[in-house]
N, C-alpha and C positions, 0 to 999 in steps of 0.2 A: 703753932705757926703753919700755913697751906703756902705747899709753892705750887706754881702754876706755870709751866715751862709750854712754850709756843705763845704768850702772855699777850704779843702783839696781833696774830691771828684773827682770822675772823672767829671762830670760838674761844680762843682764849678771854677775846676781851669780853667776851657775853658770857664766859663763866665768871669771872672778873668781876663785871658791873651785878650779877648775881650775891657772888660770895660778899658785895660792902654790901647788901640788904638784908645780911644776916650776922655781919662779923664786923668788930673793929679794923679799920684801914692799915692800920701797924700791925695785924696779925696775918695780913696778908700777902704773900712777896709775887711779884709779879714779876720771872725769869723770861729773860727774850734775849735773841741774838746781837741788837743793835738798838741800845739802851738810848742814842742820840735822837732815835726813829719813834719813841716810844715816852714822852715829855710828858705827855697827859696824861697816860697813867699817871705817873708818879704824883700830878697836878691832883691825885683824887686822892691823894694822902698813902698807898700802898708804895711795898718796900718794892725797888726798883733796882731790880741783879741784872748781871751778864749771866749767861748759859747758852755757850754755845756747845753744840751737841757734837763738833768739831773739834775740841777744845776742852779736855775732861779738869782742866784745873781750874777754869770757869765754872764745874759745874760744881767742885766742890766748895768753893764759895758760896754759891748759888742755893744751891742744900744746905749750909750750916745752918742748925735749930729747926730743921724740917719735923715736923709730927706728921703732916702728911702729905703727899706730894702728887699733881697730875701730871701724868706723861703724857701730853696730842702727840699723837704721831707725827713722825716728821713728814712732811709735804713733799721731802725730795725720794722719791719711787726709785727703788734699785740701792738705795743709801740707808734705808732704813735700818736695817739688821745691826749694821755697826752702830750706826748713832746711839741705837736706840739701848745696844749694850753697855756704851759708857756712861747713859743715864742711869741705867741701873747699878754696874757699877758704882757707882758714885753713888747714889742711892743709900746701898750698901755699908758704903763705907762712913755716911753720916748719917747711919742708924736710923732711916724714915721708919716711923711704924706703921704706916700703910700707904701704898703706892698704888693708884689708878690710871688705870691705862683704856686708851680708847681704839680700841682694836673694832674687827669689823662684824656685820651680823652674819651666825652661824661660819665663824670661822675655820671650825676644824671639819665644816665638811662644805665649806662656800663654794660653788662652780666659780669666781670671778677669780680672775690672776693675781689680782692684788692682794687675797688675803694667805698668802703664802708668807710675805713677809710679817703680817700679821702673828700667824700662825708661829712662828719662829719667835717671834717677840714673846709671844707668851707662855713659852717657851725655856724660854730663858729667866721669864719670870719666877717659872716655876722650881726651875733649880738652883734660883740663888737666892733661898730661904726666905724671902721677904713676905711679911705680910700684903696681899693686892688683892683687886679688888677689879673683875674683865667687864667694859662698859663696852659690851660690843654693839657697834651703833650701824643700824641702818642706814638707805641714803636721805642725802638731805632733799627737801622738793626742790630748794634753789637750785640743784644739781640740773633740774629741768628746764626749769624757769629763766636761766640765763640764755636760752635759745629761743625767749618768746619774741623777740624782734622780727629777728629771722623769718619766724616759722608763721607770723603776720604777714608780711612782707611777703612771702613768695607760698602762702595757703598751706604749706606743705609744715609738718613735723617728721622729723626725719630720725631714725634709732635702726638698734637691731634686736629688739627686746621682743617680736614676734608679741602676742596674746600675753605675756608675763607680767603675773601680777604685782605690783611696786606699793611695798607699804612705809610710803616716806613721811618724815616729818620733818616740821622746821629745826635749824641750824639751833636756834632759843629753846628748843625744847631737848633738844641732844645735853645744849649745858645747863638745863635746866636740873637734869640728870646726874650728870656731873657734879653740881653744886648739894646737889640734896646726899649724898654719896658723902662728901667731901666733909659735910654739916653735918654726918646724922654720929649720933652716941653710941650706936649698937656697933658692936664687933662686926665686920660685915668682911673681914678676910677671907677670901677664899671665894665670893660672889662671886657669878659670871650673871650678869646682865643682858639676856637679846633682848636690845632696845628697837624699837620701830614704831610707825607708825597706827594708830588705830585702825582704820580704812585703810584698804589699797584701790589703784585703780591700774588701769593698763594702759599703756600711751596712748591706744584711738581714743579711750574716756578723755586721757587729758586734751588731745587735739580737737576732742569735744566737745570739751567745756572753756576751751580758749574763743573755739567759734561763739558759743554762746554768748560770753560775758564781753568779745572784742565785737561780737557783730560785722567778721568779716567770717569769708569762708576758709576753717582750715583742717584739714584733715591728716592722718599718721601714714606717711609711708615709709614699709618698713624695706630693709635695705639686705647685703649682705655682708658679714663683718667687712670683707676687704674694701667693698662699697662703702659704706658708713668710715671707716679710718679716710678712707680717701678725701670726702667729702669734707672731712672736720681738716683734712690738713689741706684742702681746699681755701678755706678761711681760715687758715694762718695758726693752728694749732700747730705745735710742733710734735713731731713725730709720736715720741713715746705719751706725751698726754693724748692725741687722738687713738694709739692703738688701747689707752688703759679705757679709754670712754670705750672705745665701741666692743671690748673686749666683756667693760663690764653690764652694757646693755646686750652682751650674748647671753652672760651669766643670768640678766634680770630673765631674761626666756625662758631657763631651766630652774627657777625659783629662786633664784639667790639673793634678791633683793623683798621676798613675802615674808611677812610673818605675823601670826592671828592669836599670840596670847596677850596684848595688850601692857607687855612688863615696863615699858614706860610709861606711859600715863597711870600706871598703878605706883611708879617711883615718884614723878613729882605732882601726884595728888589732884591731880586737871587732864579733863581731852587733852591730846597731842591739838594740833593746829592743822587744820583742814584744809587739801589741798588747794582748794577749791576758794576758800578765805585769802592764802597767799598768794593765788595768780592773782584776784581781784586789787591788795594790794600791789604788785607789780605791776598790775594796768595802769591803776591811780598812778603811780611813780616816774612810770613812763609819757604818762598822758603832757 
């Protein structure tokens, strides 16, 4: 049995819709906070638990009969540490034989602020005996591409990621990852995965290829962090997600977001997904 906890997420459910192309419905549990929010799962025939990462007596419901289990990190930034030790925890205590966890790329030596908590996660993992298995995942391009309205709209693409090369892939290829990990029969304890994408490009490439493919003019300007947080909380981001964006487009500046061995697309067997293919869809989608 595969639990799969953040199940509701946007990667949970595309490891999810993954794991029935490979596995019986009933051998897969799909763990989510708010099981009322989450119908259709259940509607695809996968087992449908409570785990809230709040709530360790949820989670050990949530893990009984676990053989292997993904941990998404939690979404909520500053919270994670603890949450993330009562899954394990719990983990622990119903005996999973191997735990994946989706930590970030080049973790133990990432310039971005965010993988501190990461770093501590695994951490943790490591001293609480368990068999696991580190999918540390690059960024996703949509990371980008949710600011293509914007950055149509007024020519401009806006970061602080300076020349910094970005080797993103799509969100489907991350769980793509994830599911082939999850699926595969080898002993694979003890993995660390830096996953990313095939290609990188640098933000003028992408405000490059947005001009190209939108046929308006848009070009990257780059900012300075305190500039760039500003801007994002400008348009209504709230504080600590604008300082972790422009925090971790400083990090993409000093490499934190490259990497050129290819170990994704070598995990599930296909190119990553080209940046370049997914603006194009988000045009269409937009259009």
């Amino acid at each position: 049995m595969i639990v799969v906890t953040g199940a509701n997420g946007q990667l949970g459910r595309l490891v999810i819709q993954g794991l029935l192309q490979k596995l019986p419905a009933a051998s897969i549990v799909a763990a989510v906070r708010s099981p009322d929010k989450a119908q259709d799962l259940a509607a695809l025939g996968v087992q449908l638990r409570q785990a809230d990462y709040t709530r360790p007596a949820t989670l050990d419901a949530a893990f009984q009969g676990a053989s292997k289990l993904l941990l998404i990190s939690s979404s909520e930034v500053g919270q994670r540490v603890p949450q993330h030790r009562a899954v394990i925890d719990a983990a622990v205590r119903a005996k999973v034989g191997l735990l994946a966890y989706t930590s970030v790329l080049h973790a133990n030596s990432s310039p971005l602020g965010l993988a501190a908590e990461h770093l501590e996660t695994e951490a943790m993992l490591q001293a609480s005996g368990l068999p696991y298995v580190l999918l540390r995942n690059g960024w996703y391009t949509e990371n980008y591409l949710a600011g293509l309205a914007p950055a149509i709209e007024h020519g401009a693409l806006i970061g602080s990621a300076g020349g910094g090369r970005i080797s993103s892939a799509a969100r489907a290829d991350y769980a793509a990852a994830a599911v082939a990990v999850l699926t595969s029969t080898q002993n694979l304890a003890g993995r660390i995965y830096e996953l990313a994408g095939d290609s990188a490009y640098s933000l003028s490439d992408l405000a490059a290829e947005i001009a190209r493919q939108s046929g308006k003019a848009v070009a990257y300007r780059n900012l300075s962090e305190a500039d760039y947080k500003a801007a994002l909380i400008g348009v209504g981001l709230p504080e600590p997600v604008a300082g972790l964006i422009s925090d971790s487009d400083v990090g993409a500046s000093k490499g934190g977001l490259y990497d050129d061995r290819h170990l994704l697309s070598e995990l599930i067997g296909r190119p990553t997904t080209p940046m370049a293919v997914q603006l194009a869809a988000a045009l269409k989608a937009g259009a």
